[in-house]
CHARMM-style PDB file with segment names, atoms N, HN, CA, C and O in Angstrom:
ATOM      1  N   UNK     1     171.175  66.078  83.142  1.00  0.00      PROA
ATOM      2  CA  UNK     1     170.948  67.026  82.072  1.00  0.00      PROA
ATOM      3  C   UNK     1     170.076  66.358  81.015  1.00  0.00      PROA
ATOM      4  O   UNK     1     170.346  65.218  80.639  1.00  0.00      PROA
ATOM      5  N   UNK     2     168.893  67.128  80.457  1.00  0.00      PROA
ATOM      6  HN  UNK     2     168.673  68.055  80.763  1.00  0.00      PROA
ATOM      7  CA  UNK     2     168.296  66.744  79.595  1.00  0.00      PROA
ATOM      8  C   UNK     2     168.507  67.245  78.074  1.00  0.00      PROA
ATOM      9  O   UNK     2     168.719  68.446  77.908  1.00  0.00      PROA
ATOM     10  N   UNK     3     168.460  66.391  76.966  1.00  0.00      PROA
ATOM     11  HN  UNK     3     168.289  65.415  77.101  1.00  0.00      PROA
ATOM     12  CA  UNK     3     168.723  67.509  75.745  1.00  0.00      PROA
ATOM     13  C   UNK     3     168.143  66.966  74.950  1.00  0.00      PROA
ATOM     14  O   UNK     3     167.690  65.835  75.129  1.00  0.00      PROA
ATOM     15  N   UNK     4     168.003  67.655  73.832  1.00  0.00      PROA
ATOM     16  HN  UNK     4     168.371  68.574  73.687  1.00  0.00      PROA
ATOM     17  CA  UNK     4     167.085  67.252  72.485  1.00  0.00      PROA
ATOM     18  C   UNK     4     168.207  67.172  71.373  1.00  0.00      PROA
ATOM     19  O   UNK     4     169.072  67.944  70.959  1.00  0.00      PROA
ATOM     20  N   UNK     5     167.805  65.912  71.085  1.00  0.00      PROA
ATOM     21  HN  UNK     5     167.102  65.285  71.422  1.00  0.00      PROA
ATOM     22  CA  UNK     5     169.191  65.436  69.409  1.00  0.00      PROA
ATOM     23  C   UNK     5     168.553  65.369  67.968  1.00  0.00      PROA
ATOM     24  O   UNK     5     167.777  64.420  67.853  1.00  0.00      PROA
ATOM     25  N   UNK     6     168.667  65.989  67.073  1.00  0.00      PROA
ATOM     26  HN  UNK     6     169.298  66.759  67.166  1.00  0.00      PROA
ATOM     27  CA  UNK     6     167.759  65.736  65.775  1.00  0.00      PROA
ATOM     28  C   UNK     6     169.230  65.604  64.847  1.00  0.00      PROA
ATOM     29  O   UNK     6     170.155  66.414  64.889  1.00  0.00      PROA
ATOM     30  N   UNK     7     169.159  64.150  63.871  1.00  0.00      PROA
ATOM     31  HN  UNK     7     168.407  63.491  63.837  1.00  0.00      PROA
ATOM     32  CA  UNK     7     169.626  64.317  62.892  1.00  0.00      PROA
ATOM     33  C   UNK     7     169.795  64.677  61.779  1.00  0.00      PROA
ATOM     34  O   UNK     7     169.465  63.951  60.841  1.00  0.00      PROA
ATOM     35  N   UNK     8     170.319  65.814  61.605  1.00  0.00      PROA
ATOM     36  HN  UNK     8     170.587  66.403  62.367  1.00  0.00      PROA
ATOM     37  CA  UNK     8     170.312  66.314  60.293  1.00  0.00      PROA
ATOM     38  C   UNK     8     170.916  66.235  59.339  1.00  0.00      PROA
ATOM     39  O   UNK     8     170.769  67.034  58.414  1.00  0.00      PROA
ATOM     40  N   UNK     9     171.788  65.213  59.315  1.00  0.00      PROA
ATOM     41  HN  UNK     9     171.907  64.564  60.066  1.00  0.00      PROA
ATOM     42  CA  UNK     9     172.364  64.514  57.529  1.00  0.00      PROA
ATOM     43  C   UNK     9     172.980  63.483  58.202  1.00  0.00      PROA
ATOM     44  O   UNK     9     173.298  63.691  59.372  1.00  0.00      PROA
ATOM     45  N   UNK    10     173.334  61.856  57.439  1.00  0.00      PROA
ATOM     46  HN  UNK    10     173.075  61.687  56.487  1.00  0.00      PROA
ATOM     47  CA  UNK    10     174.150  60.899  57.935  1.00  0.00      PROA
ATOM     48  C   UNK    10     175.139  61.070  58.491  1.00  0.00      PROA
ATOM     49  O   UNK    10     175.699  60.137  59.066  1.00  0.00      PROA
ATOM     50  N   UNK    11     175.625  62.291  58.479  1.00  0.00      PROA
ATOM     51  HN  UNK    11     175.170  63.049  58.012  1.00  0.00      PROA
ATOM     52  CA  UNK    11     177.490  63.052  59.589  1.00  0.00      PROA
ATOM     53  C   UNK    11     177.189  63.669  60.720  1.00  0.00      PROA
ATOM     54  O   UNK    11     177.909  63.746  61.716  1.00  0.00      PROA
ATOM     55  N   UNK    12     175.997  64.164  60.558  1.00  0.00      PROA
ATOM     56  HN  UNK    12     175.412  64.102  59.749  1.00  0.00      PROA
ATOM     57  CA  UNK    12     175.739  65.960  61.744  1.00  0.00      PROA
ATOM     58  C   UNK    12     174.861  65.736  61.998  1.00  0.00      PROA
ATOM     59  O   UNK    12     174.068  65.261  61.185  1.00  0.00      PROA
ATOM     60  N   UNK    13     174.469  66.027  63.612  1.00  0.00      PROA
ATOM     61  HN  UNK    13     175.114  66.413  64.273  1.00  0.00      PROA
ATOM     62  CA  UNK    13     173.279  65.991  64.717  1.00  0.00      PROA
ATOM     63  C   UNK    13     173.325  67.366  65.498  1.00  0.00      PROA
ATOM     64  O   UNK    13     174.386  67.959  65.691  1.00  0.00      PROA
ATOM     65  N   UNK    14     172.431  67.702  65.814  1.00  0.00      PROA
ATOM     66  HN  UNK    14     171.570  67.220  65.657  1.00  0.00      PROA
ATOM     67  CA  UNK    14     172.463  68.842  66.808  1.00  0.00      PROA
ATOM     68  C   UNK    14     171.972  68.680  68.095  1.00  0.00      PROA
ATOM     69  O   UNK    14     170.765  68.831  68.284  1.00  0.00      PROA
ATOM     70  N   UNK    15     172.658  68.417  68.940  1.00  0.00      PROA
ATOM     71  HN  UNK    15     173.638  68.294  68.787  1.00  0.00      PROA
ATOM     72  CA  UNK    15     172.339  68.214  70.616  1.00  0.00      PROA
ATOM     73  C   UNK    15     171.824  69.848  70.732  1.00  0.00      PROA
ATOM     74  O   UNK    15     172.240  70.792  70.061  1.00  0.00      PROA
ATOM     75  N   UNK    16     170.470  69.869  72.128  1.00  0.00      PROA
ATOM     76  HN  UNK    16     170.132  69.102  72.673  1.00  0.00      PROA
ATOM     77  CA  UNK    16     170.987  71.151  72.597  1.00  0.00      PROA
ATOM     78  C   UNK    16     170.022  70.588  74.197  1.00  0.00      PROA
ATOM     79  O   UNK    16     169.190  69.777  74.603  1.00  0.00      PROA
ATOM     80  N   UNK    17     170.725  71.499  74.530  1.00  0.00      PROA
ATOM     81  HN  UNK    17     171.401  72.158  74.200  1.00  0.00      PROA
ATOM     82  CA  UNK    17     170.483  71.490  76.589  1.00  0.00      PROA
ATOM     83  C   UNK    17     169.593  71.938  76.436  1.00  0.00      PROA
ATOM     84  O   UNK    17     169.477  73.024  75.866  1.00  0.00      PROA
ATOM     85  N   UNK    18     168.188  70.931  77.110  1.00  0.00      PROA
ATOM     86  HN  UNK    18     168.282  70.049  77.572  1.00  0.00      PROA
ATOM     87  CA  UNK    18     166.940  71.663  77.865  1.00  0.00      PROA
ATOM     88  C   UNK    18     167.045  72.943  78.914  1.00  0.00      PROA
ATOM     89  O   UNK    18     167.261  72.514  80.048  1.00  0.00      PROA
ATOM     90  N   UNK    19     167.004  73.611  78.894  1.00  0.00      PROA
ATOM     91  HN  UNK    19     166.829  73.960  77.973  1.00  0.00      PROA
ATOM     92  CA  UNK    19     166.840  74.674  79.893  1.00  0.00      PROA
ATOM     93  C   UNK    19     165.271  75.432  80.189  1.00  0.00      PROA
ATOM     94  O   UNK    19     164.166  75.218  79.691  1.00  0.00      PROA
ATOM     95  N   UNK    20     165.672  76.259  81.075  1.00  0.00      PROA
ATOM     96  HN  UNK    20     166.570  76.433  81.480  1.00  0.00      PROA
ATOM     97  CA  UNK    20     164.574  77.055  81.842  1.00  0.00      PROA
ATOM     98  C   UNK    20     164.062  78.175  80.450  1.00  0.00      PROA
ATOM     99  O   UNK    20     162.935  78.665  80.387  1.00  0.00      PROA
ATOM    100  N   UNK    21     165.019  78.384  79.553  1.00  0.00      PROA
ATOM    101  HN  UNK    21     165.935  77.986  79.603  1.00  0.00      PROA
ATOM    102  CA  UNK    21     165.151  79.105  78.522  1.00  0.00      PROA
ATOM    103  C   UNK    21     164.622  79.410  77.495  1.00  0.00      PROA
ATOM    104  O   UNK    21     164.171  80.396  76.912  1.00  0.00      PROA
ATOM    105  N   UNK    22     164.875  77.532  77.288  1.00  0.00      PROA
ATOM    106  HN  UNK    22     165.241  76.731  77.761  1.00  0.00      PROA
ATOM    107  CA  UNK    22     164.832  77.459  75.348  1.00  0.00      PROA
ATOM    108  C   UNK    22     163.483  76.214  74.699  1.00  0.00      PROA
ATOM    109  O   UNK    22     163.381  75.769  73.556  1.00  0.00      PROA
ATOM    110  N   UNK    23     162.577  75.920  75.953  1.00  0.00      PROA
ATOM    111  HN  UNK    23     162.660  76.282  76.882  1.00  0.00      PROA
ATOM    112  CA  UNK    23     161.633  75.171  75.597  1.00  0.00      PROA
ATOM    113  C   UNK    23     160.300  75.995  75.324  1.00  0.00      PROA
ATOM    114  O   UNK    23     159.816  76.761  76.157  1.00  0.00      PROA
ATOM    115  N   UNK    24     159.811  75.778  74.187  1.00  0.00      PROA
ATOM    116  HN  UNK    24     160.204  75.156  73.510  1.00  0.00      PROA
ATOM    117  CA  UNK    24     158.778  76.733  73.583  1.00  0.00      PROA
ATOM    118  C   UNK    24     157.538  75.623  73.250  1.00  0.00      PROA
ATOM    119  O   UNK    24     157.859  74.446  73.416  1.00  0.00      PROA
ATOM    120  N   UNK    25     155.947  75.926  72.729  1.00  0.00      PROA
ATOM    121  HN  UNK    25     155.686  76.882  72.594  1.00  0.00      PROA
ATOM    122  CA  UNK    25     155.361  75.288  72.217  1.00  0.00      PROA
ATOM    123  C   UNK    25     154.069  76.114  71.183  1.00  0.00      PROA
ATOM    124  O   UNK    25     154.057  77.256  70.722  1.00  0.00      PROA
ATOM    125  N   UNK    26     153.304  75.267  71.103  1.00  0.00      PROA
ATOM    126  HN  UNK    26     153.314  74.340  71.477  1.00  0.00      PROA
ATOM    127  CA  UNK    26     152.288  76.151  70.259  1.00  0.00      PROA
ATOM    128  C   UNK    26     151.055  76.258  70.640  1.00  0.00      PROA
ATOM    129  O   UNK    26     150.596  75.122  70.528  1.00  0.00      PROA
ATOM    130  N   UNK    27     150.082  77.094  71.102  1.00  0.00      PROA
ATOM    131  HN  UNK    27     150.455  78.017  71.194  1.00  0.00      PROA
ATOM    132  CA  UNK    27     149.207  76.935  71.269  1.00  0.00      PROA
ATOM    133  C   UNK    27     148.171  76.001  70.734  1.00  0.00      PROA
ATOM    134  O   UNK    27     148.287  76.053  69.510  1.00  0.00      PROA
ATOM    135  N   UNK    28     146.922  74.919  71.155  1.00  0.00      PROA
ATOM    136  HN  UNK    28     146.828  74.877  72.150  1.00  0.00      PROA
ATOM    137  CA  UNK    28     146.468  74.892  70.637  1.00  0.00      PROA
ATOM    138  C   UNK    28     145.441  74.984  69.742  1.00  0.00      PROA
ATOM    139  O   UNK    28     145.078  74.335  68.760  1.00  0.00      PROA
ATOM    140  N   UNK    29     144.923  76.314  70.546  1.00  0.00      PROA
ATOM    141  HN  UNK    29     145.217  76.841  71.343  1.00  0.00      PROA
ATOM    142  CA  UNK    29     143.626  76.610  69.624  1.00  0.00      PROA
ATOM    143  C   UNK    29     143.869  78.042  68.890  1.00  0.00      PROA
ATOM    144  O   UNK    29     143.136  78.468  67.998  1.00  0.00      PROA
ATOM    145  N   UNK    30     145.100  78.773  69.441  1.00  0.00      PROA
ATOM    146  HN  UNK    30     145.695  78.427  70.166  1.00  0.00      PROA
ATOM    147  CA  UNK    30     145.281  79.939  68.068  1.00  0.00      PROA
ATOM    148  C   UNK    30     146.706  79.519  66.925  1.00  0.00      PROA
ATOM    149  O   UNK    30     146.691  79.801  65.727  1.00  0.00      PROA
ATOM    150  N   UNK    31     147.557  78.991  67.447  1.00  0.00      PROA
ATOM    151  HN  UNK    31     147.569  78.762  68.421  1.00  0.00      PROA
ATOM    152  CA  UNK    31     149.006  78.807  67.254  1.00  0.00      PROA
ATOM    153  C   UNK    31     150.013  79.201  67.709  1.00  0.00      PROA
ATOM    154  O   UNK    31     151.068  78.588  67.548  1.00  0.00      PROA
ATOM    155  N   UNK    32     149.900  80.570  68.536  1.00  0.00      PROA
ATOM    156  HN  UNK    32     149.042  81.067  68.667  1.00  0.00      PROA
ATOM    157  CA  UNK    32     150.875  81.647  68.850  1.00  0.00      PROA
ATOM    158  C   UNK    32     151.888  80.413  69.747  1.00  0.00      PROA
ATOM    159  O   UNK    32     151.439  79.689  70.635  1.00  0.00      PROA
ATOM    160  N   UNK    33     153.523  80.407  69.185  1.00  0.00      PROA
ATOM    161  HN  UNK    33     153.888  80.995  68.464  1.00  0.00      PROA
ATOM    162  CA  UNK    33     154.201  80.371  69.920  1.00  0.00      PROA
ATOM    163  C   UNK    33     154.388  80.708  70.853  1.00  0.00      PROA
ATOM    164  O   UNK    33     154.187  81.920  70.931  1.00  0.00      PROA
ATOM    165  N   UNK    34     154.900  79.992  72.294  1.00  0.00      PROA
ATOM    166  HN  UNK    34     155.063  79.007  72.231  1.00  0.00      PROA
ATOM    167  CA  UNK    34     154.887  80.293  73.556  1.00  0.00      PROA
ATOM    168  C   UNK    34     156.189  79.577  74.305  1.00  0.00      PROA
ATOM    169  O   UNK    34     156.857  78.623  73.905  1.00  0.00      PROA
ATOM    170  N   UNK    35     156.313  80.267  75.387  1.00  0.00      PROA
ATOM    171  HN  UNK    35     155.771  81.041  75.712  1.00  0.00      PROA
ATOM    172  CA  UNK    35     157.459  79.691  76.440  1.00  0.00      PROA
ATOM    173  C   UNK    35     156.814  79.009  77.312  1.00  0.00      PROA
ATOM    174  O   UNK    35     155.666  79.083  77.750  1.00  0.00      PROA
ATOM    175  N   UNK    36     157.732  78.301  77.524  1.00  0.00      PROA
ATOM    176  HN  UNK    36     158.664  78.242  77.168  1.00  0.00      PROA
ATOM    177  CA  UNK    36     156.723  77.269  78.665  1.00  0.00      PROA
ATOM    178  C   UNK    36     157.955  76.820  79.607  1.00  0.00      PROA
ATOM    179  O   UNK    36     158.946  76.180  79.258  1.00  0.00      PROA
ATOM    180  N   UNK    37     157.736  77.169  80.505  1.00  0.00      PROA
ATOM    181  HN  UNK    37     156.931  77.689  80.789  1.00  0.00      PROA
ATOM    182  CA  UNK    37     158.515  76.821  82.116  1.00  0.00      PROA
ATOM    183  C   UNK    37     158.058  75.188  82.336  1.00  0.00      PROA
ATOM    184  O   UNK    37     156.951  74.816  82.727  1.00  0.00      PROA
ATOM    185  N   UNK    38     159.017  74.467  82.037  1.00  0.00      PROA
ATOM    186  HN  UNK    38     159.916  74.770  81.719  1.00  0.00      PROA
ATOM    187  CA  UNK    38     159.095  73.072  82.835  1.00  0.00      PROA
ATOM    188  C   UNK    38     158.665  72.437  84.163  1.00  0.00      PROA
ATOM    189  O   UNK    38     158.117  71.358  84.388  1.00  0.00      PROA
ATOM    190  N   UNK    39     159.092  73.466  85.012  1.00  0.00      PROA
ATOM    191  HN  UNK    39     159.537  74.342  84.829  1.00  0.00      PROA
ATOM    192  CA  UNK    39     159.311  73.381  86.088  1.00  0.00      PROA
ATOM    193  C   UNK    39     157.897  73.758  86.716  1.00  0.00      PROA
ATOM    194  O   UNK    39     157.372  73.061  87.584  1.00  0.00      PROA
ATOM    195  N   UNK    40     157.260  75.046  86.149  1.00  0.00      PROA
ATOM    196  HN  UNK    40     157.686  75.613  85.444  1.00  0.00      PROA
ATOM    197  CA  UNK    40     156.209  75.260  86.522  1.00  0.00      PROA
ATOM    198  C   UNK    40     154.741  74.876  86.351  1.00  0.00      PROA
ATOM    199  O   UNK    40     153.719  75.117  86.994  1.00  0.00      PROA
ATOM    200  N   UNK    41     155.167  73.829  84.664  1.00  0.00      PROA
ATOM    201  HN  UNK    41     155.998  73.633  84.142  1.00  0.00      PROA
ATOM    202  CA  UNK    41     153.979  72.847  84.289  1.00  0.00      PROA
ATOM    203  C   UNK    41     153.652  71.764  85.090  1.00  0.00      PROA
ATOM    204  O   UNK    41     152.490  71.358  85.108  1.00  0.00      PROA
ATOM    205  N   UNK    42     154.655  71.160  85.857  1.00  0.00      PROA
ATOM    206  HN  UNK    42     155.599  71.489  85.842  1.00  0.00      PROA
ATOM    207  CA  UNK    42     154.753  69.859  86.184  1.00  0.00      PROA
ATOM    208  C   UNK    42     155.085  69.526  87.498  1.00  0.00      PROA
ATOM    209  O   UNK    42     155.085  68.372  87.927  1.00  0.00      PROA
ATOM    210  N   UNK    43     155.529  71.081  88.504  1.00  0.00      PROA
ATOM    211  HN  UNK    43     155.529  72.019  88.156  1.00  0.00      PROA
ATOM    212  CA  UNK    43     155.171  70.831  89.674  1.00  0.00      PROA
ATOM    213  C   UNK    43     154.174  70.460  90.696  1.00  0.00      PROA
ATOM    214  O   UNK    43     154.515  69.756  91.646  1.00  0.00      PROA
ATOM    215  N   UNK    44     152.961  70.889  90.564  1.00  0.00      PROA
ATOM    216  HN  UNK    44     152.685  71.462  89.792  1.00  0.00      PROA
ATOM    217  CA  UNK    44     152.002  70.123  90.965  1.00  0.00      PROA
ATOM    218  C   UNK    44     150.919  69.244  90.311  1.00  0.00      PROA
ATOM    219  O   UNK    44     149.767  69.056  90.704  1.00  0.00      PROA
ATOM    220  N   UNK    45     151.471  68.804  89.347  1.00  0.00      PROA
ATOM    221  HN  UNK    45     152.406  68.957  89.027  1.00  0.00      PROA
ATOM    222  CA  UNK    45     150.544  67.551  88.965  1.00  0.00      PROA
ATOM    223  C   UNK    45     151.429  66.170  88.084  1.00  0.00      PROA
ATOM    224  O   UNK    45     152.636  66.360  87.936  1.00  0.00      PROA
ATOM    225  N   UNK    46     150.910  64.982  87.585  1.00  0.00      PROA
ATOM    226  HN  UNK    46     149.929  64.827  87.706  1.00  0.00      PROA
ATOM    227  CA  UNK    46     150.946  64.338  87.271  1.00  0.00      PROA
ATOM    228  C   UNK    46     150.838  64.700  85.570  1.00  0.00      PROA
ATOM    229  O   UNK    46     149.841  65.300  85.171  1.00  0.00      PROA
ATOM    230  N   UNK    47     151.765  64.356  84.748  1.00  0.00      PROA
ATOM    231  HN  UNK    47     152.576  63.868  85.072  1.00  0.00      PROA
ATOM    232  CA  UNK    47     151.426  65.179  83.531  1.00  0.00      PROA
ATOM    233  C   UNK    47     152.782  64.335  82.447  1.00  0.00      PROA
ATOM    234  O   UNK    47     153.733  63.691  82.890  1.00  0.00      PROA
ATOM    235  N   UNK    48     152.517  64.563  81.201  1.00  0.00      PROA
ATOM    236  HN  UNK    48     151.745  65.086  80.841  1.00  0.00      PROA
ATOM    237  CA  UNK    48     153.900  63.813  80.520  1.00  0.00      PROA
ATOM    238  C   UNK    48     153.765  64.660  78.994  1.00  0.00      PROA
ATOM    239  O   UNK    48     152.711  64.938  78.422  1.00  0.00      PROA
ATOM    240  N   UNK    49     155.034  64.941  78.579  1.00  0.00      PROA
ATOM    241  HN  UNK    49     155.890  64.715  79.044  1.00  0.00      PROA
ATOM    242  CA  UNK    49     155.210  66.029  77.374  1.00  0.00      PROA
ATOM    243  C   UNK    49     154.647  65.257  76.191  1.00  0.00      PROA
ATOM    244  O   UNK    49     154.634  65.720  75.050  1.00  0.00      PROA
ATOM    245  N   UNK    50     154.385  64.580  76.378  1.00  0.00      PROA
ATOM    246  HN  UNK    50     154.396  64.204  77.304  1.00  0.00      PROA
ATOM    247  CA  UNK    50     153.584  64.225  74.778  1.00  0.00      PROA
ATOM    248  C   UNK    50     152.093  64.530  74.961  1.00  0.00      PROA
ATOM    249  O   UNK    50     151.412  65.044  74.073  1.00  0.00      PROA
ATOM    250  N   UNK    51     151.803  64.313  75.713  1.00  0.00      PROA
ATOM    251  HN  UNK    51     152.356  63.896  76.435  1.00  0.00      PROA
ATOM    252  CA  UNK    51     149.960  64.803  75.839  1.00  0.00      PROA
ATOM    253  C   UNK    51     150.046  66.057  76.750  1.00  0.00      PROA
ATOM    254  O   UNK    51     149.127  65.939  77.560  1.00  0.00      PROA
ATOM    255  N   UNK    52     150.726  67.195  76.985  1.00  0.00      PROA
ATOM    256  HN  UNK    52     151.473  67.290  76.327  1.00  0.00      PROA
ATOM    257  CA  UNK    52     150.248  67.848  77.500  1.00  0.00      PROA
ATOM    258  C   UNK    52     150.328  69.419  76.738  1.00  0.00      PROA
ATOM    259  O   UNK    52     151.310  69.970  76.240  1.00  0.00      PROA
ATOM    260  N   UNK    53     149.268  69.781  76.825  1.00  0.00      PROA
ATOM    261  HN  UNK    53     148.471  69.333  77.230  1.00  0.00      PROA
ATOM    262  CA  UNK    53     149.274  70.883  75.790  1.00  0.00      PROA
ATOM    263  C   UNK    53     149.086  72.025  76.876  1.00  0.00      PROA
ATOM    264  O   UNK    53     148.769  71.913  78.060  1.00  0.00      PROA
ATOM    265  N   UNK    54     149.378  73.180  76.113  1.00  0.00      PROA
ATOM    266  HN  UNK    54     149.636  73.272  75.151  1.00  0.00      PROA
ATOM    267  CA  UNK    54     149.803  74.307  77.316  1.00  0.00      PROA
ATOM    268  C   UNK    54     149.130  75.618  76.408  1.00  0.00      PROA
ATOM    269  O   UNK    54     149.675  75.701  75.307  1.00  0.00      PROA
ATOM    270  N   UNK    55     148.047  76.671  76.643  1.00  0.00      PROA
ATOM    271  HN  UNK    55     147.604  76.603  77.537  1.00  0.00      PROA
ATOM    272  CA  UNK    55     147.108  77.496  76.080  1.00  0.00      PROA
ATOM    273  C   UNK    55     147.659  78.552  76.234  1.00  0.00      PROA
ATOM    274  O   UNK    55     147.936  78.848  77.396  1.00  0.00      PROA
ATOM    275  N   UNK    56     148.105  79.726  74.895  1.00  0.00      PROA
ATOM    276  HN  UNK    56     147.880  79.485  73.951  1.00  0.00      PROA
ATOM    277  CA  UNK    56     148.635  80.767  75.161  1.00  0.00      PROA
ATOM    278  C   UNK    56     147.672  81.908  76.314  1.00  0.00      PROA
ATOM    279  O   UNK    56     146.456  81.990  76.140  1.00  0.00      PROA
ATOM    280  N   UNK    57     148.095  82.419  77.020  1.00  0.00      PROA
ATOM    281  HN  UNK    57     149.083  82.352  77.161  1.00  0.00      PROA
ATOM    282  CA  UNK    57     147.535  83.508  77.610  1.00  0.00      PROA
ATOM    283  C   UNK    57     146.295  84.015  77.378  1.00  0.00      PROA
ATOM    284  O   UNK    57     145.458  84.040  78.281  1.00  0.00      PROA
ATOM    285  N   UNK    58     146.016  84.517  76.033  1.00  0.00      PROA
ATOM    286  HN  UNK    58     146.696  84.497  75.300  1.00  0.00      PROA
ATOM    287  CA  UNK    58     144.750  85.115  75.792  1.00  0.00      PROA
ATOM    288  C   UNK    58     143.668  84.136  75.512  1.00  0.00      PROA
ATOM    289  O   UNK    58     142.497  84.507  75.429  1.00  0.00      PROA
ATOM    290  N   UNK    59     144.070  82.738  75.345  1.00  0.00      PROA
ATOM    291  HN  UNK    59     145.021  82.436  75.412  1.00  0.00      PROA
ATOM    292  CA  UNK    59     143.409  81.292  74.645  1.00  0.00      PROA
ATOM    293  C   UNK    59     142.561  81.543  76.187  1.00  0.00      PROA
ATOM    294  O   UNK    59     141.353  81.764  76.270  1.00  0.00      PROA
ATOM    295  N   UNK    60     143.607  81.440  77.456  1.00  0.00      PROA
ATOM    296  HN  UNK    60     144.588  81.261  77.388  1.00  0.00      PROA
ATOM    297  CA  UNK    60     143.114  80.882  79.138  1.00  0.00      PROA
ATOM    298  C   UNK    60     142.349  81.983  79.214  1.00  0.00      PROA
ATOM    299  O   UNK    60     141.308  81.812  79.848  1.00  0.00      PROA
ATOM    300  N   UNK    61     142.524  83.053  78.776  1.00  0.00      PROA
ATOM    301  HN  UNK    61     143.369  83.192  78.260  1.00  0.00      PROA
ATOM    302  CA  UNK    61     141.148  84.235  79.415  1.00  0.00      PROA
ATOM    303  C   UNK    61     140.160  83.680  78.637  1.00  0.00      PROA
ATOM    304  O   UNK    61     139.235  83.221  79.308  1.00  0.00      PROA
ATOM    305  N   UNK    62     140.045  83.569  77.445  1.00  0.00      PROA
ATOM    306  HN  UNK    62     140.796  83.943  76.900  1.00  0.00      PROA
ATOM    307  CA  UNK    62     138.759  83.435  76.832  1.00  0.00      PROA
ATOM    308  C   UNK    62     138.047  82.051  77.085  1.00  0.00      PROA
ATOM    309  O   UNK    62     136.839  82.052  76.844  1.00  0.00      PROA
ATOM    310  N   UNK    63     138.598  80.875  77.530  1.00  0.00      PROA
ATOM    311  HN  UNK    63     139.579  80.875  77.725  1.00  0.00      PROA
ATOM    312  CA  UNK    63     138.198  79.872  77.933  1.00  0.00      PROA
ATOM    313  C   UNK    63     137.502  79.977  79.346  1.00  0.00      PROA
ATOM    314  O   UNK    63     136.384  79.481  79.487  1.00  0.00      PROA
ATOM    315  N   UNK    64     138.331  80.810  80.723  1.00  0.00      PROA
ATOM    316  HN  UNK    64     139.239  81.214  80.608  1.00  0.00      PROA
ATOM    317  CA  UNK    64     137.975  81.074  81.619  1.00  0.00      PROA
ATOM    318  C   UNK    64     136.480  81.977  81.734  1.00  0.00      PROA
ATOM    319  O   UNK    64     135.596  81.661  82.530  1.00  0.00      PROA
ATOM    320  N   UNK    65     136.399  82.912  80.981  1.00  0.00      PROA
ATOM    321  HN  UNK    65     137.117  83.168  80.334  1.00  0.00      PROA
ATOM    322  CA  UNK    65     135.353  83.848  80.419  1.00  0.00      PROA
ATOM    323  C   UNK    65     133.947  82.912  79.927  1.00  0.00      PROA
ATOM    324  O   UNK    65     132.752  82.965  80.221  1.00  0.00      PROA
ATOM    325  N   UNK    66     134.856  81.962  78.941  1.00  0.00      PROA
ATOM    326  HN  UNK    66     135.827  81.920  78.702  1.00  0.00      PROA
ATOM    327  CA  UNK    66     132.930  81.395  78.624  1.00  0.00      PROA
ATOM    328  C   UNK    66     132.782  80.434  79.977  1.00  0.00      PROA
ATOM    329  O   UNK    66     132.110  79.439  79.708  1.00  0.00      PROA
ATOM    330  N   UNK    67     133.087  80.458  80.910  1.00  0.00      PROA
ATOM    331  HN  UNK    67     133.633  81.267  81.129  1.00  0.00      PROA
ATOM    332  CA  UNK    67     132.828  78.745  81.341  1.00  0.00      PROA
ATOM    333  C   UNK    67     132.033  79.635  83.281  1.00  0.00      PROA
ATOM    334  O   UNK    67     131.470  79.003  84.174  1.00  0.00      PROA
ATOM    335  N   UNK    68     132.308  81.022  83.258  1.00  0.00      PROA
ATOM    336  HN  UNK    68     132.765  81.536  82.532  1.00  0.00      PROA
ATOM    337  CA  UNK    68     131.360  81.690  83.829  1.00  0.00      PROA
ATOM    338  C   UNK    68     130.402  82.453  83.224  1.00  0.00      PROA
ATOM    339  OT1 UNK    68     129.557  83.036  83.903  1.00  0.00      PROA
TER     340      UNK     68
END
């Protein structure tokens, strides 16, 4: 099981379980919050959560669009 711990005063921490669920990020070229499947970033490639950035939906059309 994987989880994320942040301390939030010298008494209290908040654990919470990675899931299929509750992992989100931000785009990076509009901002729009996004869900992001774990499982589906990192099944076929080589990749690690600190450098990997993930493009909301409409970011990948318009990127796909200029590059034909």
């Amino acid at each position: 099981m994987f989880y994320v711990k942040e301390k939030i005063s010298d008494s209290a921490e908040l654990k919470v379980e990675v899931t299929d669920e509750n992992v989100f990020g931000r785009c990076p070229l509009c901002g729009k919050e996004i869900e992001i499947d774990l499982v589906d970033l990192f099944k076929d490639r080589d990749a690690d959560l600190y450098s990997t950035q993930v493009l909301c939906p409409a970011c990948s059309k318009n990127i796909v669009k200029k590059e034909y």
